[in-house]
Rosetta silent file (secondary structure, phi, psi, omega in degrees, C-alpha in Angstrom):
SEQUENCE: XXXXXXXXXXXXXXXXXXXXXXXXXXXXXXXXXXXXXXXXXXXXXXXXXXXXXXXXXXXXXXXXXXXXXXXXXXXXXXXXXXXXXXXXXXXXXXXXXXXXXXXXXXXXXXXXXXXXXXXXXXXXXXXXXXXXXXXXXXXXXXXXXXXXXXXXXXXXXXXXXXXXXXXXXXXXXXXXXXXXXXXXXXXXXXXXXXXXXXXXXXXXXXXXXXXXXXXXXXXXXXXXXXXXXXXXXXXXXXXXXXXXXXXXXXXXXXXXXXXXXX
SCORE:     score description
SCORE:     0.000 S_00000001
   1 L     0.000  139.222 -179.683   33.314  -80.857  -24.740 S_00000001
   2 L  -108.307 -170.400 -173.424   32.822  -78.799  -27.647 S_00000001
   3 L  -153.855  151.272 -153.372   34.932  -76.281  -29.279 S_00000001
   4 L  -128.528  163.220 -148.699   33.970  -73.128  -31.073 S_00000001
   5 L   -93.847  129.678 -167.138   35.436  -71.875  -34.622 S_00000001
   6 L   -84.541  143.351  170.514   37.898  -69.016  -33.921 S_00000001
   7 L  -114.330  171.535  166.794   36.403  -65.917  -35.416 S_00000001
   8 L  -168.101  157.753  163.499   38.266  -62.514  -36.699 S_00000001
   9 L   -93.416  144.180  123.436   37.627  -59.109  -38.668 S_00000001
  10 L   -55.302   80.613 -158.862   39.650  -58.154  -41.702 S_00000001
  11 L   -93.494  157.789  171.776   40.302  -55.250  -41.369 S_00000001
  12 L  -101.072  124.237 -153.715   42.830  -53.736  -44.244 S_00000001
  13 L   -81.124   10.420  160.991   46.110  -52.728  -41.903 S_00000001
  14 L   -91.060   -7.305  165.163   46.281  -50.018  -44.446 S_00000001
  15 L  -111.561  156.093 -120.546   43.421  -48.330  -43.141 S_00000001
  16 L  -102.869  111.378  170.302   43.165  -45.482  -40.613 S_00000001
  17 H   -54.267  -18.295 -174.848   40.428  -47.152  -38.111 S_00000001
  18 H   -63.061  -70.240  146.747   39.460  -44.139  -36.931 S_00000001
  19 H    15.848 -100.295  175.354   38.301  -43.699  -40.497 S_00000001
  20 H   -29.938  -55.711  171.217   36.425  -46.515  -40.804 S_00000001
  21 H   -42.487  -76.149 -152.421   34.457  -45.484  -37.468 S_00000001
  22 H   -27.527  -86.779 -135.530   33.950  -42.497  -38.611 S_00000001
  23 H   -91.310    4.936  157.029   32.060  -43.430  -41.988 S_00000001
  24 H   -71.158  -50.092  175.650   30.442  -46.321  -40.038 S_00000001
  25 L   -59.029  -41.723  160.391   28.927  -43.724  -37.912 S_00000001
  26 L   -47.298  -32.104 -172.995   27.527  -42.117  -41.005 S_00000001
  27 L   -83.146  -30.664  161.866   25.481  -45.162  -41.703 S_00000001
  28 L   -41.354   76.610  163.071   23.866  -45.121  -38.287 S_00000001
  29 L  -102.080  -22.569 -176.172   20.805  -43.550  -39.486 S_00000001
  30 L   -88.878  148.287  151.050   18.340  -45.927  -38.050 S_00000001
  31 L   -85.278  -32.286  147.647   17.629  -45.557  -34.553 S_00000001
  32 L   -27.247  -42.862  176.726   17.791  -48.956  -34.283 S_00000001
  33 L   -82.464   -6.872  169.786   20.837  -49.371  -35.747 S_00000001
  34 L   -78.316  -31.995  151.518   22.006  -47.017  -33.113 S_00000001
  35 L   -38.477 -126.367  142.558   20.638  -49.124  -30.125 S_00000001
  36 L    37.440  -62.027 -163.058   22.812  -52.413  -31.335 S_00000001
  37 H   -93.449   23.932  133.761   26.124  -50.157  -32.082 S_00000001
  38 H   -59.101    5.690  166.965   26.312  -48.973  -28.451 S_00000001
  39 H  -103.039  -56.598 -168.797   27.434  -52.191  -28.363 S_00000001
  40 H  -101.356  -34.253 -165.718   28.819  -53.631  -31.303 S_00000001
  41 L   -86.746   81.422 -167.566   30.257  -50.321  -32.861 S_00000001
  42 L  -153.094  147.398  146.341   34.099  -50.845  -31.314 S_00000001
  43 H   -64.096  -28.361  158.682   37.045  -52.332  -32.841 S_00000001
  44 H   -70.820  -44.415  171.517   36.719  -55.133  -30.313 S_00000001
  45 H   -67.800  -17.758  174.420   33.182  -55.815  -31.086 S_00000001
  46 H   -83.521   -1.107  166.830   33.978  -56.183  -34.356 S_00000001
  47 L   -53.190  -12.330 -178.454   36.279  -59.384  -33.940 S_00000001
  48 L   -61.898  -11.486 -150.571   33.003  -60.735  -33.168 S_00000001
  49 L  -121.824  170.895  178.088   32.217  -61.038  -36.579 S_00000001
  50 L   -82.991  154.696  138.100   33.705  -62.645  -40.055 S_00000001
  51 L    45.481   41.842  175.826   34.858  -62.028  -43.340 S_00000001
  52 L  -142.413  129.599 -158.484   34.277  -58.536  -43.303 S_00000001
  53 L  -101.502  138.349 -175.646   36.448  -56.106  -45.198 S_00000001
  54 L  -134.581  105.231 -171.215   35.694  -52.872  -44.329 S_00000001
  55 L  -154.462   24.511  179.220   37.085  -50.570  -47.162 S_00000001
  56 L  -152.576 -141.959  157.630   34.133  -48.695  -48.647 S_00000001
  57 L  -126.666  -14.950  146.396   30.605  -47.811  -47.843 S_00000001
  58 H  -107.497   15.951  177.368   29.292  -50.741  -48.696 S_00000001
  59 H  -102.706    4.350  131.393   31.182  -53.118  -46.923 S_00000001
  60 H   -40.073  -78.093  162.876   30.138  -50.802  -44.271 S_00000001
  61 H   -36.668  -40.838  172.179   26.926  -51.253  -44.648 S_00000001
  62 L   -67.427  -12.932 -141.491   27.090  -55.146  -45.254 S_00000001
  63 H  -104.035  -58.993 -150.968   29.044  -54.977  -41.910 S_00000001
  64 H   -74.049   22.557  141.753   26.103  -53.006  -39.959 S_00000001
  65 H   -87.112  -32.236 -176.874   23.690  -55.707  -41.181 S_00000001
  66 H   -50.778  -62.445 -166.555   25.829  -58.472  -40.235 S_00000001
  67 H   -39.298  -97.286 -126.896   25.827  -56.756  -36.299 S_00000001
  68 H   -65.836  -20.575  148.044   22.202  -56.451  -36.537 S_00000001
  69 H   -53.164  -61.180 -166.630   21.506  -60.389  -37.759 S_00000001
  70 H   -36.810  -83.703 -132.523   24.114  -60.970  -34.993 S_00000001
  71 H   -80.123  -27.586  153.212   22.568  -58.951  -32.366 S_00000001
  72 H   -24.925  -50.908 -149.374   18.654  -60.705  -33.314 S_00000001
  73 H   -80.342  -27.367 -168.566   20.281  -64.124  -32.603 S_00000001
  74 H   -79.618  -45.186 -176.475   21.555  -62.841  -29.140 S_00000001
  75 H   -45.924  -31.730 -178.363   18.273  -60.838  -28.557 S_00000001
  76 H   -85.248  -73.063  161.581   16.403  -64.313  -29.200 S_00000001
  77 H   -33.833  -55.055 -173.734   18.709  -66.363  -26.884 S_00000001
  78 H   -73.541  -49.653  170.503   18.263  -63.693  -23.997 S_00000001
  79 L   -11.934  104.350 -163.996   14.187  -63.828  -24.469 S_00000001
  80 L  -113.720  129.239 -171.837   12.809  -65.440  -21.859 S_00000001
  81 L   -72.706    6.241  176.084    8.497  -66.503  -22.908 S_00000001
  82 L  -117.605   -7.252  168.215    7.586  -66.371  -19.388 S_00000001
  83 L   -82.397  153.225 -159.213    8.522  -63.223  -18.261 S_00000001
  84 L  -118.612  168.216  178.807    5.892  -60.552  -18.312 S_00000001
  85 L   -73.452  121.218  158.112    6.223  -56.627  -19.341 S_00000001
  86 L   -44.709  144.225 -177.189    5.214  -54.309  -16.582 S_00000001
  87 E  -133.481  157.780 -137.509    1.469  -53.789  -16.282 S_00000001
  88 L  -146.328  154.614 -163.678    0.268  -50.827  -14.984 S_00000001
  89 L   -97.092  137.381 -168.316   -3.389  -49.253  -13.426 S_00000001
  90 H   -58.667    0.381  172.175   -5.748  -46.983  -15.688 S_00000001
  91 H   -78.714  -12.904 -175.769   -4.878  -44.226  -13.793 S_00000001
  92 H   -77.759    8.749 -179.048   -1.492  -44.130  -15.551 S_00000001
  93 L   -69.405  170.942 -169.713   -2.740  -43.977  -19.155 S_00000001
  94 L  -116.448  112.628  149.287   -1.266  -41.934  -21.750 S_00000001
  95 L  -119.296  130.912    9.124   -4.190  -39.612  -23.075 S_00000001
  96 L   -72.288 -158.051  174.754   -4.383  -39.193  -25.459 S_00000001
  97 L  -115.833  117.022  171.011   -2.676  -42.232  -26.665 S_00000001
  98 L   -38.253  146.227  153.929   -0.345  -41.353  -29.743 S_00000001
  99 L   -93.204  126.522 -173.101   -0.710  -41.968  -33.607 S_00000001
 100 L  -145.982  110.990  157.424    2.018  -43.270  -34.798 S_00000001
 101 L  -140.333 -165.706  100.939    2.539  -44.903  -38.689 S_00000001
 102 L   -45.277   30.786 -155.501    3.970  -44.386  -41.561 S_00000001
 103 L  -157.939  145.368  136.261    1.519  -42.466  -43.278 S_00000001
 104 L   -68.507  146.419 -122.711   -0.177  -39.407  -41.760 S_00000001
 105 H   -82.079   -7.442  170.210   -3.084  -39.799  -39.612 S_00000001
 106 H   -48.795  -53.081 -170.336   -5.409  -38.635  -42.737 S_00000001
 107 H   -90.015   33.010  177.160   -4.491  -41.835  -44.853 S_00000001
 108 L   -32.401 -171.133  147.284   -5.610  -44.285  -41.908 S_00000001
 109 L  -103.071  148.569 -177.240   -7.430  -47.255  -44.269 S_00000001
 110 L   -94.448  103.090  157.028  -10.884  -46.942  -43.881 S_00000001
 111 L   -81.127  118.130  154.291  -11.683  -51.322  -43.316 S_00000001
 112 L   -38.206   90.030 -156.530  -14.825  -52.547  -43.895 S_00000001
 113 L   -75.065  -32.222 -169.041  -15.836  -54.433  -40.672 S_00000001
 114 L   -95.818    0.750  147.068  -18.668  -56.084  -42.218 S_00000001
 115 L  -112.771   48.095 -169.306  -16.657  -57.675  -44.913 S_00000001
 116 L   -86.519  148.042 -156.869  -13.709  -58.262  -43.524 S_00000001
 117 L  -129.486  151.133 -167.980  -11.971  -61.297  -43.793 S_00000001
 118 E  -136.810   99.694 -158.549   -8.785  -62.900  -41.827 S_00000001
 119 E   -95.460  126.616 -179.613   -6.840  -65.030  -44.455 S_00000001
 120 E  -117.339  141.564  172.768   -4.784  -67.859  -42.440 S_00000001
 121 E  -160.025  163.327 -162.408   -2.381  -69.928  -44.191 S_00000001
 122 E   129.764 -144.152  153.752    1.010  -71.985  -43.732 S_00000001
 123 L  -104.917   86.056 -174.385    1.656  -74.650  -41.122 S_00000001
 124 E  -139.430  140.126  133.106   -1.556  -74.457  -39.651 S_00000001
 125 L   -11.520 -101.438  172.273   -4.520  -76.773  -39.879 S_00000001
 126 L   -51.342  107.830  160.143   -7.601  -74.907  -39.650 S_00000001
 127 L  -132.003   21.960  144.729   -6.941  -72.441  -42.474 S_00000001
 128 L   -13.638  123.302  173.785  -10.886  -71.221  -42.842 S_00000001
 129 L   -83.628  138.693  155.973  -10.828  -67.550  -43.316 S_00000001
 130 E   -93.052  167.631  169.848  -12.398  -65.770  -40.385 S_00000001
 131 L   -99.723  178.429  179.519  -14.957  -62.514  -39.768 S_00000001
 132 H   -69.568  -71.010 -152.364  -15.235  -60.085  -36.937 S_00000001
 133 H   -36.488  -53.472 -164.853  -17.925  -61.983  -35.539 S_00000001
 134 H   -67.958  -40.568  177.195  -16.211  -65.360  -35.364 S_00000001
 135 H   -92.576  -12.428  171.363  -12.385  -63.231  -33.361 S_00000001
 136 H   -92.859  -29.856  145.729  -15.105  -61.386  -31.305 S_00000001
 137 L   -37.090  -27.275  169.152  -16.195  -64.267  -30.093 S_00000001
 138 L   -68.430  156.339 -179.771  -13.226  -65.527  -28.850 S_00000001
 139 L   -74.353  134.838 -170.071  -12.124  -65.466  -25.477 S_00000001
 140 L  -115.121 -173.268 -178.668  -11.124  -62.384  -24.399 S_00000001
 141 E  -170.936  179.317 -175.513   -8.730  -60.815  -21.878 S_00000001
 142 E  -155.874  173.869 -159.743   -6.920  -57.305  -21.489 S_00000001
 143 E  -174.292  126.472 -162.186   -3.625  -55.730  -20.659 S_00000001
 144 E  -111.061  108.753  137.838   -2.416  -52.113  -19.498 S_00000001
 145 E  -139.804  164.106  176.617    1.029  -51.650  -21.156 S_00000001
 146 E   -54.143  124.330  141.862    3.723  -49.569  -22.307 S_00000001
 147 L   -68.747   97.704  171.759    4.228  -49.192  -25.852 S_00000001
 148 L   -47.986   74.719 -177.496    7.884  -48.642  -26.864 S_00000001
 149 L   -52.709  107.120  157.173    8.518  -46.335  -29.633 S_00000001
 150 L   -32.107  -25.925 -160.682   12.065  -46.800  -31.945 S_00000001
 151 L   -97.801    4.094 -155.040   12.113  -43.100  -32.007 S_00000001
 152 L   132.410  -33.379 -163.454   12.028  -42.536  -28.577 S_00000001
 153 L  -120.919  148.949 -134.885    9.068  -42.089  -26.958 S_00000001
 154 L  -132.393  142.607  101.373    6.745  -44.003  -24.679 S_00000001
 155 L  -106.051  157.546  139.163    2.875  -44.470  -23.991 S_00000001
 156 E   -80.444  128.934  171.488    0.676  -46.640  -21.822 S_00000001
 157 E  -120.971  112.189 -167.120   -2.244  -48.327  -23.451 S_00000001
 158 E  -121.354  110.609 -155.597   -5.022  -50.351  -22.610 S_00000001
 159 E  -120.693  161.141 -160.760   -5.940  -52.957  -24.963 S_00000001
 160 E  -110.580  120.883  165.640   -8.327  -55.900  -25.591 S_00000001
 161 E   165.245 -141.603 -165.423   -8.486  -59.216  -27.270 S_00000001
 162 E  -130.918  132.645 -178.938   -7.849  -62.727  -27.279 S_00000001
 163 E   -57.784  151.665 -167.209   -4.263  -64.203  -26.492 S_00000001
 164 H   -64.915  -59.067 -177.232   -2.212  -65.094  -29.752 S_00000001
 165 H   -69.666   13.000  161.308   -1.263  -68.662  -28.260 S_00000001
 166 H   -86.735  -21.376 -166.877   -4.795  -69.493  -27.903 S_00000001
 167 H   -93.285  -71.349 -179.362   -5.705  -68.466  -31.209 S_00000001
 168 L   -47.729  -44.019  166.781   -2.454  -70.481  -32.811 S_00000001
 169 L   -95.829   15.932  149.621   -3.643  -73.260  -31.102 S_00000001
 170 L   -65.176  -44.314 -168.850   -7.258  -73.106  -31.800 S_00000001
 171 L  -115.542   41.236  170.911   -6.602  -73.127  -35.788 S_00000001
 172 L    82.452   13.875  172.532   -3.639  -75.617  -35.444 S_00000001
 173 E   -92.838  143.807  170.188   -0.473  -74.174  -35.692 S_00000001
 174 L   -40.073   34.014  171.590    2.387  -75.670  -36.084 S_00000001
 175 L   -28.621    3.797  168.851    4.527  -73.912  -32.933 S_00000001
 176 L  -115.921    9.246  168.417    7.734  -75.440  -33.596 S_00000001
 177 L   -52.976 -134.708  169.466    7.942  -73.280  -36.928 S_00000001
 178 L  -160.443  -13.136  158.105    9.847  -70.154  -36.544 S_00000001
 179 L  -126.746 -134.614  172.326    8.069  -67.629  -37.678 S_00000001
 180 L   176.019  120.848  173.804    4.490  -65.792  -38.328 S_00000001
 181 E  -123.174  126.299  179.104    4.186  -63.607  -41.024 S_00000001
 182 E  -101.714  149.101  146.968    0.878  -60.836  -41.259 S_00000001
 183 E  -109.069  168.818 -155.925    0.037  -58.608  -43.982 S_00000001
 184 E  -132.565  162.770 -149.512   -1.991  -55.345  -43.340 S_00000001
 185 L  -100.861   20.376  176.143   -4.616  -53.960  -45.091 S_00000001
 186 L   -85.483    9.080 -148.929   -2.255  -50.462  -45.060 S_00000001
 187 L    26.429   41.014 -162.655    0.012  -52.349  -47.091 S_00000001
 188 L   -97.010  168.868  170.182    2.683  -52.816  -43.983 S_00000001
 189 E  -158.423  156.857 -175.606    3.798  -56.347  -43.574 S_00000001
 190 E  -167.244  159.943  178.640    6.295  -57.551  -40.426 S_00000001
 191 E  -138.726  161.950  166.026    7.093  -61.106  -38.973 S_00000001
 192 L  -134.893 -155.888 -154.063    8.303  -62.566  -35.160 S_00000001
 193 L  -131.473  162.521 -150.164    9.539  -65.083  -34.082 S_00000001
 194 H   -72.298  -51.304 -162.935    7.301  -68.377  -32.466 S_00000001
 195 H   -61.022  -17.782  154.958    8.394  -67.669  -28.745 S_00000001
 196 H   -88.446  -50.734 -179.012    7.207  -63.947  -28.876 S_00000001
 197 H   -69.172   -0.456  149.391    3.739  -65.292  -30.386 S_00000001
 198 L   -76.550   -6.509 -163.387    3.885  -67.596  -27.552 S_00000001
 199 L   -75.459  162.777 -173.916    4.409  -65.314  -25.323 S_00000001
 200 L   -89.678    6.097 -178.084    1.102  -64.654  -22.737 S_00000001
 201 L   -92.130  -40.030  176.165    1.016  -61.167  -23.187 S_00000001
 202 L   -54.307   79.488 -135.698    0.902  -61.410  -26.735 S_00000001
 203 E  -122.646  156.066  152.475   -2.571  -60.427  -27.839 S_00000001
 204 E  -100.669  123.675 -176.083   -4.656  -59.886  -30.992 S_00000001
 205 E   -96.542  164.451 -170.428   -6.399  -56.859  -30.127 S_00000001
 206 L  -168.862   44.163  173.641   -9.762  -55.719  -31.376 S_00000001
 207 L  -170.366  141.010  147.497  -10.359  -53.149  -28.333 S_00000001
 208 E  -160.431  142.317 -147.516   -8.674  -50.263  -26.724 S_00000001
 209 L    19.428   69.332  152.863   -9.569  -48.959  -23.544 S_00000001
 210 L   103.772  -26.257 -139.331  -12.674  -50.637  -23.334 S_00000001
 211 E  -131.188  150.304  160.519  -14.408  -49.398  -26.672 S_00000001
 212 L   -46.939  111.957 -172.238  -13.971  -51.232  -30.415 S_00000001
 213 L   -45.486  114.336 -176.730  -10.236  -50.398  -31.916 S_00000001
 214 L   -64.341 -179.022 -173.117  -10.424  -47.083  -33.627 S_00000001
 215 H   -68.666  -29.997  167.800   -8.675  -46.883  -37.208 S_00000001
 216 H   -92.650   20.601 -177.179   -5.912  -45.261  -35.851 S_00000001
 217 H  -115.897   -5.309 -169.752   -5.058  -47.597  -33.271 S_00000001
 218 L   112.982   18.858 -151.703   -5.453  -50.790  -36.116 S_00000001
 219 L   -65.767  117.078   33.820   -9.168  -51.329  -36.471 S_00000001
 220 L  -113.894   -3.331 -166.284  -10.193  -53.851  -37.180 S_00000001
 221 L  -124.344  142.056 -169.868   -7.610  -56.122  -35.851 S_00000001
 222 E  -166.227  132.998 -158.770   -3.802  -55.432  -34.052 S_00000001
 223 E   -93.212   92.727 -160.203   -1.292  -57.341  -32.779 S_00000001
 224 L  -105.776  151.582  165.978   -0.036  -55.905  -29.098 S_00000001
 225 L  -162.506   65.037 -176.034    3.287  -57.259  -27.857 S_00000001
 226 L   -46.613    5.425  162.584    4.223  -54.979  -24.902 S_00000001
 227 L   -76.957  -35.813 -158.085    7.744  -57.432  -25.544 S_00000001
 228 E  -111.028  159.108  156.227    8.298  -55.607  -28.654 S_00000001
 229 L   -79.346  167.994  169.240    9.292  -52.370  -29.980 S_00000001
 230 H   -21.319  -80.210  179.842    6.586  -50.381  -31.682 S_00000001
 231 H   -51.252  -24.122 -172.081    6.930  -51.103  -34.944 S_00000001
 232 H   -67.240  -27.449 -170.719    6.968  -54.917  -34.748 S_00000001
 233 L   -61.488   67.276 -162.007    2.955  -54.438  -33.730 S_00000001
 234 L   -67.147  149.188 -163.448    1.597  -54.438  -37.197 S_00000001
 235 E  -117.360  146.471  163.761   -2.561  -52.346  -37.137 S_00000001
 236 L    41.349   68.653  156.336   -5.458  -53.809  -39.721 S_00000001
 237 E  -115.128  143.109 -153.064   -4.213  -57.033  -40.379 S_00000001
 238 E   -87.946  -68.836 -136.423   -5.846  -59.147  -43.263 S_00000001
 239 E  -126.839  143.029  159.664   -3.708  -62.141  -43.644 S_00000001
 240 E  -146.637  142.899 -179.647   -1.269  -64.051  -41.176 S_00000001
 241 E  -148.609  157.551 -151.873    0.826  -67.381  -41.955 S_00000001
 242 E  -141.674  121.939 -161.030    3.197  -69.545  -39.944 S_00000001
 243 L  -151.718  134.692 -171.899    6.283  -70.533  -41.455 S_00000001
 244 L   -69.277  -13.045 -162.853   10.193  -72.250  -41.476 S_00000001
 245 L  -132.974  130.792 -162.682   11.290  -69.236  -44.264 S_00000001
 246 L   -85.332  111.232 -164.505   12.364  -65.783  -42.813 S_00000001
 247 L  -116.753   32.709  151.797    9.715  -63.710  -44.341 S_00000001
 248 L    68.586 -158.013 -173.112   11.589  -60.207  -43.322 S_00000001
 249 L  -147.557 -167.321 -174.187    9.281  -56.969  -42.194 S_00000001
 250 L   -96.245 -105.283 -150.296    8.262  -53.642  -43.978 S_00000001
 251 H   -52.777  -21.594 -176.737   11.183  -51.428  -41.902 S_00000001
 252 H   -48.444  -52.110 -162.280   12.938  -55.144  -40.843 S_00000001
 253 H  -104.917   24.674  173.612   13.922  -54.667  -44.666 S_00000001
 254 H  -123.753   52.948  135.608   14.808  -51.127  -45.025 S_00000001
 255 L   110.005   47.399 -168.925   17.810  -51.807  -42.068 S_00000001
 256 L  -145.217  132.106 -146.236   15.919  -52.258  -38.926 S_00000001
 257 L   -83.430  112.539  175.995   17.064  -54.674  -36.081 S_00000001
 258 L   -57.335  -56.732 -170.306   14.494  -58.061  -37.310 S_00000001
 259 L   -48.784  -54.150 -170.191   13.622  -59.151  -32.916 S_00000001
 260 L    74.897   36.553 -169.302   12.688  -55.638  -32.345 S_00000001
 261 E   -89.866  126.366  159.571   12.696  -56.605  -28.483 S_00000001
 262 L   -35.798    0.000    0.000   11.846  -53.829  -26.029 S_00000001
């Protein structure tokens, strides 16, 4: 039998908790972080947590990072790699299909298909850069699912490529890392965890709905994970590496919940 470490908040009994919500609530800016503190954002959930004095705005802040490491580790526990995402019949597509980045749809990257290059590095074998030719080649497969927005919003999509854990084990990866980290050639960068890139659903796409992925969809390469929210799906990725060191995300590190699980 084991026995688990008594936890507590500090709270300072000179201050008016209401208070404290309050200017907690202020920090909620994220939709993400608003997900998580339906949960977490209580005076009971916060006994969950340690060593956290909450008597400013940034020990506010430090606190609504803590939750959202917290609530990753539970989000990661609850994950189960074999269950699939609903999948859904082309009459149900969303057309158009949204744009959605961080950039407007002007400053797409234009990538250069015929030199493009796919830099792999890490704990992988194989770490040969590939071309288009060489991931179009690969065995392919497809998948009609919802895409999950942070902000709100919803589409169905129907995209094309070759599953991720066929690919990781084609050039030799190491699957008992913990992460995967891609760069983009948009300059976004985001990592997941091995058990979502394991997952069968989990595709590198290089199609969507039947035709080569246009630029504003990721061209030439995209990462689908109808498991994920939106944003974890990084478009035009260059470079991917597989790795034991937590290599954060582009919104992961401006206060955005790291699983990102739908």
């Amino acid at each position: 039998m084991t026995t688990r470490k008594k936890t507590s908040l500090l709270i300072d009994p000179s201050l008016d908790r209401k208070l404290i919500l309050k200017d907690a609530e202020k920090e909620l800016k994220l939709p993400t972080r608003r997900l998580f503190a339906k949960r977490a954002l209580t005076l009971g959930g916060l006994s969950m947590l340690t060593g956290c004095h909450l008597t400013d705005e940034k020990s506010v802040s430090t606190f609504l990072t803590a939750v959202s490491r917290f609530n990753d580790q539970v989000q990661g526990l609850l994950f189960d790699p074999h269950k699939l995402a609903p999948e859904y019949s082309e009459a149900m597509l969303t057309r158009p299909f949204p744009f959605n980045a961080f950039y407007d749809i002007d400053s797409v990257p234009e990538v250069n298909g015929n030199d493009y290059k796919l830099e792999i590095s890490g704990l992988v074998q194989d770490k040969h850069t590939w071309n288009l030719s060489e991931l179009y080649a690969l065995p392919q497969t497809s998948q009609i699912t919802r895409h999950i927005c942070v902000e709100g919003w919803s589409a169905i999509g129907h995209w094309g490529g070759t599953r991720f854990s066929d690919f990781l084990q084609r050039i030799g990866a190491d699957t008992t890392a913990k992460y995967i980290g891609f760069k983009c050639a948009d300059d976004y960068y985001e990592s997941i965890d091995m058990a979502t890139a394991l997952h069968p659903q989990t595709l590198l796409t290089f199609t969507y709905d039947g035709q080569t992925l246009p630029p504003k969809y990721g061209y030439p390469m995209k990462l689908r994970m109808p498991t994920k929210l939106g944003y974890k799906n990084p478009k035009h990725i260059t470079a991917m590496f597989v790795t034991n060191t937590y290599p954060g995300g582009d919104w992961v590190d401006q206060g955005y919940n790291w699983f990102g699980g739908s």
